[in-house]
C-alpha positions as CSV (number, residue, x, y, z in Angstrom):
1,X,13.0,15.7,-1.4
2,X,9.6,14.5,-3.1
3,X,9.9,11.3,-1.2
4,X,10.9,12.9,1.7
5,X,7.8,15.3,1.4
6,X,5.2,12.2,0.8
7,X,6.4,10.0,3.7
8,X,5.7,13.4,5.9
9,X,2.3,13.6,4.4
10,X,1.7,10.0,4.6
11,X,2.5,10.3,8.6
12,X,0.2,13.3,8.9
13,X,-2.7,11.2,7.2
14,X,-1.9,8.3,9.1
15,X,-1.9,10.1,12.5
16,X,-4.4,12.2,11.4
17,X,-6.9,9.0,10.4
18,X,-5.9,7.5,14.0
19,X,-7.2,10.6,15.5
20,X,-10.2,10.4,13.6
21,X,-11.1,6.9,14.6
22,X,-9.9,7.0,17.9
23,X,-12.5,9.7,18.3
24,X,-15.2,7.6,16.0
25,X,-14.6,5.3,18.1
26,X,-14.6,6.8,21.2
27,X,-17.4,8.9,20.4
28,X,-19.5,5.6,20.1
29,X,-18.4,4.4,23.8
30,X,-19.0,8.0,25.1
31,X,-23.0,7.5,23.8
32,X,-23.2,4.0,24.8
33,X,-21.7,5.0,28.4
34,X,-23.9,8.1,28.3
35,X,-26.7,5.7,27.8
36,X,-25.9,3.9,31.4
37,X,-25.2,6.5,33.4
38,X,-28.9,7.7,32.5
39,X,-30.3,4.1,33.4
40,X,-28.1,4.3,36.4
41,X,-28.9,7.5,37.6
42,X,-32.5,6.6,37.3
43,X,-32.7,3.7,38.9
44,X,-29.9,5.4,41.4
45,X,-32.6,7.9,42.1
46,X,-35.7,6.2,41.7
47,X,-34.2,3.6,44.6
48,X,-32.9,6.5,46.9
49,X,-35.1,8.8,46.8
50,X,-38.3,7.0,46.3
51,X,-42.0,7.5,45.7
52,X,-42.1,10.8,47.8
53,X,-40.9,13.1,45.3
54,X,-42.6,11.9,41.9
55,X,-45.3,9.8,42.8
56,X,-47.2,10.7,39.9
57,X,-44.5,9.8,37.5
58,X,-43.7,5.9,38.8
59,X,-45.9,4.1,36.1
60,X,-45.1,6.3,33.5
61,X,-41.6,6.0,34.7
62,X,-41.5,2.0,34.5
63,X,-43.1,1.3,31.5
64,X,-40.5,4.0,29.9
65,X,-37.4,2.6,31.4
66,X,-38.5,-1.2,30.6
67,X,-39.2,-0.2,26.9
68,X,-35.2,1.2,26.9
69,X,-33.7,-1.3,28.4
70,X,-35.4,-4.4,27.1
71,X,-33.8,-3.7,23.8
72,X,-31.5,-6.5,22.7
73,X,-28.1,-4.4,24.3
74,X,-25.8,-6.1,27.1
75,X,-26.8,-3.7,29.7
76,X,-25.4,-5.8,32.7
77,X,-22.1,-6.0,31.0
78,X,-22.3,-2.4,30.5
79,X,-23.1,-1.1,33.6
80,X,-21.3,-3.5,35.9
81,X,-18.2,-2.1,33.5
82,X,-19.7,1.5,34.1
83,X,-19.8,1.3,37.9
84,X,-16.5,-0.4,38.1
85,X,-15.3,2.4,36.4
86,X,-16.8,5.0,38.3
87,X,-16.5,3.7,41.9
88,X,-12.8,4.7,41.7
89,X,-14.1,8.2,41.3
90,X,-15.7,10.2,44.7
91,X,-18.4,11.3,45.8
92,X,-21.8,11.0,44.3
93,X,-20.2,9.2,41.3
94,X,-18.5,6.6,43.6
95,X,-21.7,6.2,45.6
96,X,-23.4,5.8,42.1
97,X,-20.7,3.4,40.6
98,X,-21.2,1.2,43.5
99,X,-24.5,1.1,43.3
100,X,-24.2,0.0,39.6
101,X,-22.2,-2.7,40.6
102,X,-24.2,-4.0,43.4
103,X,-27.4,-4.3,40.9
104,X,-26.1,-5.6,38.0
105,X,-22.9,-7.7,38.9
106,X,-19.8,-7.4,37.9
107,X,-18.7,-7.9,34.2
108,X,-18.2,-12.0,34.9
109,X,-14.7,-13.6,34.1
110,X,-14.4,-16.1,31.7
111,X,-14.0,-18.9,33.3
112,X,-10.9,-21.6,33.2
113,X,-13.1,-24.5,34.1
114,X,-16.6,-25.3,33.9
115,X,-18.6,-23.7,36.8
116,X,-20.7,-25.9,38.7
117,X,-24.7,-25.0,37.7
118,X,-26.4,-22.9,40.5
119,X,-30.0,-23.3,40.9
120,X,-30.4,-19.1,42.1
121,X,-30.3,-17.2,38.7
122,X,-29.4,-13.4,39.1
123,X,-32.2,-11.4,38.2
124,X,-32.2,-9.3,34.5
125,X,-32.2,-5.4,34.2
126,X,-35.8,-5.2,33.3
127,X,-37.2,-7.4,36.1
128,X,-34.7,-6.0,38.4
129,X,-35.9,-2.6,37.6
130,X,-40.1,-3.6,37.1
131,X,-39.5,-4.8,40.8
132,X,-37.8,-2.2,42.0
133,X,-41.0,0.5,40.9
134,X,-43.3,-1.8,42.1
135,X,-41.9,-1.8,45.8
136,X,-41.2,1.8,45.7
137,X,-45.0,2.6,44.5
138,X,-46.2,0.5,48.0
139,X,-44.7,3.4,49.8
140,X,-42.5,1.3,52.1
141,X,-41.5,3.1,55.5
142,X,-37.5,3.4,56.4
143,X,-37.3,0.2,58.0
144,X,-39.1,-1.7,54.8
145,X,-36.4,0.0,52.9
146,X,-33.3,-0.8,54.6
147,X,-34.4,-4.4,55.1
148,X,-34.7,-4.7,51.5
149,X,-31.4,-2.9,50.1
150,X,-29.2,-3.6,52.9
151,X,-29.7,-7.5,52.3
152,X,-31.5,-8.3,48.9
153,X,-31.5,-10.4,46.1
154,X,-29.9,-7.8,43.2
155,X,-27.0,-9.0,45.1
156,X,-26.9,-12.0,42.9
157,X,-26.3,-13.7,46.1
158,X,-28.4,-16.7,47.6
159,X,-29.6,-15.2,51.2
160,X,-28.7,-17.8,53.8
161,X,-31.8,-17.2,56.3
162,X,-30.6,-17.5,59.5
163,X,-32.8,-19.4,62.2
164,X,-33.7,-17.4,65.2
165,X,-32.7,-19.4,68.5
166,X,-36.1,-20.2,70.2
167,X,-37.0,-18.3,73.2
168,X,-37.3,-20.0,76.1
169,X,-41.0,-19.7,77.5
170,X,-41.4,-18.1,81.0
171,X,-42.2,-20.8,83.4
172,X,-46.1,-20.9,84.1
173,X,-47.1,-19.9,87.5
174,X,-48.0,-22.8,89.6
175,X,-52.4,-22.0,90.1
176,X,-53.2,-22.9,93.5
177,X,-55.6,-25.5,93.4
178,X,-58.9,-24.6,94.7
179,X,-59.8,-26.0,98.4
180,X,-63.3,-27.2,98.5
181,X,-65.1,-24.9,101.2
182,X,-65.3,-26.7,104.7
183,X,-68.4,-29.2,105.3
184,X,-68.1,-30.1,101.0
185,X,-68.1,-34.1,100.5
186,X,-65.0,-34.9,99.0
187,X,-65.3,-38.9,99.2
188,X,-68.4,-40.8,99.3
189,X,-68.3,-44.3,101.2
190,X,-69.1,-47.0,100.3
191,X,-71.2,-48.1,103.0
192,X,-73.2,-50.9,103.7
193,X,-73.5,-51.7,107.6
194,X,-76.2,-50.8,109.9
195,X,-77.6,-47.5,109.4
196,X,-75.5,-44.8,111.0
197,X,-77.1,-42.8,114.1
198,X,-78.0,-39.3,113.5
199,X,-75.3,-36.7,112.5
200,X,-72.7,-39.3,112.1
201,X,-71.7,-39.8,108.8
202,X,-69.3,-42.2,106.8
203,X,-68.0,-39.6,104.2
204,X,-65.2,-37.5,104.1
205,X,-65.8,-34.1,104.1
206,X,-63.1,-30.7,103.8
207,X,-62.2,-28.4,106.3
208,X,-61.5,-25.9,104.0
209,X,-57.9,-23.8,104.2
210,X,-57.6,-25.3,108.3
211,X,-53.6,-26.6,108.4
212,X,-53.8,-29.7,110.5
213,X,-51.2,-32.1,112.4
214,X,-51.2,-35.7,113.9
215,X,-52.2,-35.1,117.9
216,X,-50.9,-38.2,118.5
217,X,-48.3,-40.8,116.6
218,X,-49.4,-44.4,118.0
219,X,-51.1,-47.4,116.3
220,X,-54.8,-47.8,115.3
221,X,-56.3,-49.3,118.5
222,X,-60.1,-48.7,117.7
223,X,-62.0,-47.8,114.6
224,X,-64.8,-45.3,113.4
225,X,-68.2,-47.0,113.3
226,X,-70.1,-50.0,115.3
227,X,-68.2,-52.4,117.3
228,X,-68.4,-54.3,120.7
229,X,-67.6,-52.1,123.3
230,X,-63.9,-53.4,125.1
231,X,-65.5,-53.4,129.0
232,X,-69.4,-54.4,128.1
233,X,-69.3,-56.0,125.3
234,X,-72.1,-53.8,123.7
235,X,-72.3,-53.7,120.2
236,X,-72.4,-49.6,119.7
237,X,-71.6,-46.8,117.7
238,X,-67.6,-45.8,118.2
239,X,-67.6,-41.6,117.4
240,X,-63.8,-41.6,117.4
241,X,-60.8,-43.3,117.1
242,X,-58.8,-44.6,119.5
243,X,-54.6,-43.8,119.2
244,X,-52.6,-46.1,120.9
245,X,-49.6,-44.4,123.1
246,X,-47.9,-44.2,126.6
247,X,-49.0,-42.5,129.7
248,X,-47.8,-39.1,129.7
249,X,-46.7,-38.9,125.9
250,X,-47.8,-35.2,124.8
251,X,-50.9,-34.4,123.1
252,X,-50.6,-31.8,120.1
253,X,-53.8,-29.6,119.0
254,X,-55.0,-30.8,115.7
255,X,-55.0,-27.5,114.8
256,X,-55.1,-23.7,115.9
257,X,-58.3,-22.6,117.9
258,X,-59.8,-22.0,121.4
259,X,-60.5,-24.0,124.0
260,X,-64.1,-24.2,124.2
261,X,-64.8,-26.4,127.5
262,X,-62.7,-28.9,129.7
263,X,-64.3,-31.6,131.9
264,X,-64.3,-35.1,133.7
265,X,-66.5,-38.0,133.8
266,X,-66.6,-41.7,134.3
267,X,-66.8,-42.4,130.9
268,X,-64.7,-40.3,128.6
269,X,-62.2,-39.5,131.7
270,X,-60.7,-35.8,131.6
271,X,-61.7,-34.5,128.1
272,X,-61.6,-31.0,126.6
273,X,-62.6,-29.7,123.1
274,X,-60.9,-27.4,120.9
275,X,-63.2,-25.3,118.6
276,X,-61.0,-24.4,115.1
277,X,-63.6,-22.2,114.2
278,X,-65.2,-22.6,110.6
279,X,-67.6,-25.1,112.4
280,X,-64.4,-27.2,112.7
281,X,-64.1,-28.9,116.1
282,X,-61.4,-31.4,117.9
283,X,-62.6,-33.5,121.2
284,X,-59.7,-35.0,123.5
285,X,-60.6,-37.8,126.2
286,X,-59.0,-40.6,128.6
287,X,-56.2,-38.0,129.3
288,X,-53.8,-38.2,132.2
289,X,-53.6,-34.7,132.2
290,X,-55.0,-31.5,130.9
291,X,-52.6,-28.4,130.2
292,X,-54.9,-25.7,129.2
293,X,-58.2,-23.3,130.7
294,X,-61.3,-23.1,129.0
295,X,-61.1,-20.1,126.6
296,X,-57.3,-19.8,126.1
297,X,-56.2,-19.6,122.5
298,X,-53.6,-22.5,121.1
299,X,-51.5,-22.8,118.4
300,X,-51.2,-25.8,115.2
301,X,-49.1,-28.5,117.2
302,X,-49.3,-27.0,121.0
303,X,-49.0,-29.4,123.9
304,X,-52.7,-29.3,125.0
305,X,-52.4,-32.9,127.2
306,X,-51.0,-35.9,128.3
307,X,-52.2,-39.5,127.1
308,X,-53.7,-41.3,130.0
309,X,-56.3,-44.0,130.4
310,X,-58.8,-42.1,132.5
311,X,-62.5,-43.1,132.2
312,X,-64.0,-46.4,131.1
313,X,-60.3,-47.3,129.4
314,X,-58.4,-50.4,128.9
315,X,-54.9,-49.1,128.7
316,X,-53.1,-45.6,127.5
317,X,-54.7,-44.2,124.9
318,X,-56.3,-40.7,123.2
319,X,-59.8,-41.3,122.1
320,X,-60.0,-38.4,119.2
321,X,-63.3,-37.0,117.7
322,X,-63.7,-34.8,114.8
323,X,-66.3,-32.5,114.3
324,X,-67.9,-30.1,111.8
325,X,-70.8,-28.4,113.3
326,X,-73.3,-30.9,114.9
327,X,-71.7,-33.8,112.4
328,X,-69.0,-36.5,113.1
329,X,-65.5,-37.7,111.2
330,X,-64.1,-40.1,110.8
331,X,-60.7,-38.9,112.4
332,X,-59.3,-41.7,109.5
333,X,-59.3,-39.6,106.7
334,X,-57.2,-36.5,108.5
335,X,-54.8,-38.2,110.9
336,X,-51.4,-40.4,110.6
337,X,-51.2,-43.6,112.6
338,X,-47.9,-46.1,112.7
339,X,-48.4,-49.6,110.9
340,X,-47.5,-52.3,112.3
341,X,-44.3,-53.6,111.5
């Protein structure tokens, strides 16, 4: 009965001491859990709701925090335990868990094998959190703070920055080039012959915007400049050029005007002249035939005559003179001709 009695007791006692260190014990992980749910929740709020609320308070704030948790006290063990815990639960304590575990990590595994070094080392609890104040007391705008909590370095995580493809550059607009205003030298000759008679001239010169076409395709029969005239044997100034063809072949308007005369003679034969205006002018002689009036309007390219060899001429041909105001071309430098083959 005594023994009986004393085992009972002994049981009681034993349970009893169990119960009293289970709650020693668990009293102990109560304050140290306590203790991370407040550095939690502070940094929880601190990051969440920002420097809005207690701007005053942020310094005061950080140098208090950093003096807690710089103590010598596995706080990253802790709470990455403590939010593991917790982010089973719902609500603001799941939100709050998860957060715990996103900052500090999770409690690591020991590993089986050795780990291959990592140059990136997670940051610690106190720089994590001295970092955290300091971004918060910039007052970053909403974008600023999702950039930084949606993809940042608490992570623990290398960030793998991602290239943006290049943009291709719209393609420049083409700048017209500028067209020297009609009567500008745009090619100096080199010339060296007997002096030129007056308002002749050996240079090239634009005719501004004027579109222009071939009046006639035919072979280079007689140049620009002195030479000895084909009947008399003169030596004399040659105003035109001299574009060899067939009788009857079509003559084409050098280029959109009016007819400003049309006439015959023994020299130049039936000849007309087109005025282009812009002090731009086209002369036409040795024709067979003339197919426009005095006055009428033409076109780039009309048929204005026929090739003929009327006048002091040797054969078919279309003597052509160029013209800006009272000074002569050199047709050269704005017609085609064929080449001999």
């Amino acid at each position: 009965m005594y023994e009986h009695s004393a085992q009972a007791i002994r049981r009681r006692g034993a349970r009893s001491g169990g119960r009293s260190g289970r709650r020693q014990g668990g009293g102990r992980r109560e304050q140290i859990r306590l203790v991370q749910l407040m550095v939690c929740l502070l940094l929880f709020l601190t990051v969440f709701v920002g420097k809005g609320v207690f701007p005053g308070r942020l310094v005061q704030l950080r140098d208090q925090v950093l003096t807690y948790i710089s103590a010598d006290f596995d706080f990253r063990g802790a709470l990455a335990e403590l939010g593991e815990s917790l982010a089973g639960g719902e609500s603001v304590l799941a939100d709050l868990g998860e957060f715990c575990v996103q900052v500090f990590g999770a409690a690591p595994a020991e590993p089986e094998e050795p780990v291959q070094k990592v140059d990136f080392q997670p940051l610690q609890p106190a720089s994590v959190l001295a970092a955290e104040l300091e971004f918060i007391s910039g007052n970053p705008d909403q974008m600023e703070r999702t950039a930084r909590y949606v993809d940042s370095e608490l992570l623990a995580v290398p960030l793998v920055h991602q290239e943006e493809e290049p943009q291709e550059a719209p393609p420049e607009e083409e700048v017209p080039a500028v067209v020297p205003a009609a009567g500008t030298v745009i090619l100096t000759a080199s010339y060296t012959g007997q002096p030129l008679p007056n308002n002749y001239t050996m240079d090239q010169l634009s005719l501004g915007e004027l579109e222009t076409v071939t009046p006639v395709l035919g072979h280079l029969n007689s140049v620009y400049g002195y030479r000895d005239h084909p009947i008399d044997g003169r030596y004399q100034f040659h105003g035109g050029v001299d574009i060899g063809g067939q009788t009857g072949d079509p003559i084409a308007a050098f280029s959109a005007g009016t007819v400003e005369y049309v006439g015959e003679d023994s020299s130049y034969g039936l000849y007309f002249q087109i005025d282009h205006g812009n002090g731009v002018k086209s002369f036409y002689a040795h024709c067979s035939a003339v197919t426009v009036t005095k006055g009428q309007s033409v076109a780039m390219g009309e048929t204005v005559g026929r090739v003929g060899s009327s006048g002091a001429a040797t054969g078919p041909h279309l003597h052509l003179e160029l013209k800006y105001q009272k000074t002569h071309l050199n047709p050269a430098y704005y017609v085609d001709f064929l080449e001999d083959a």
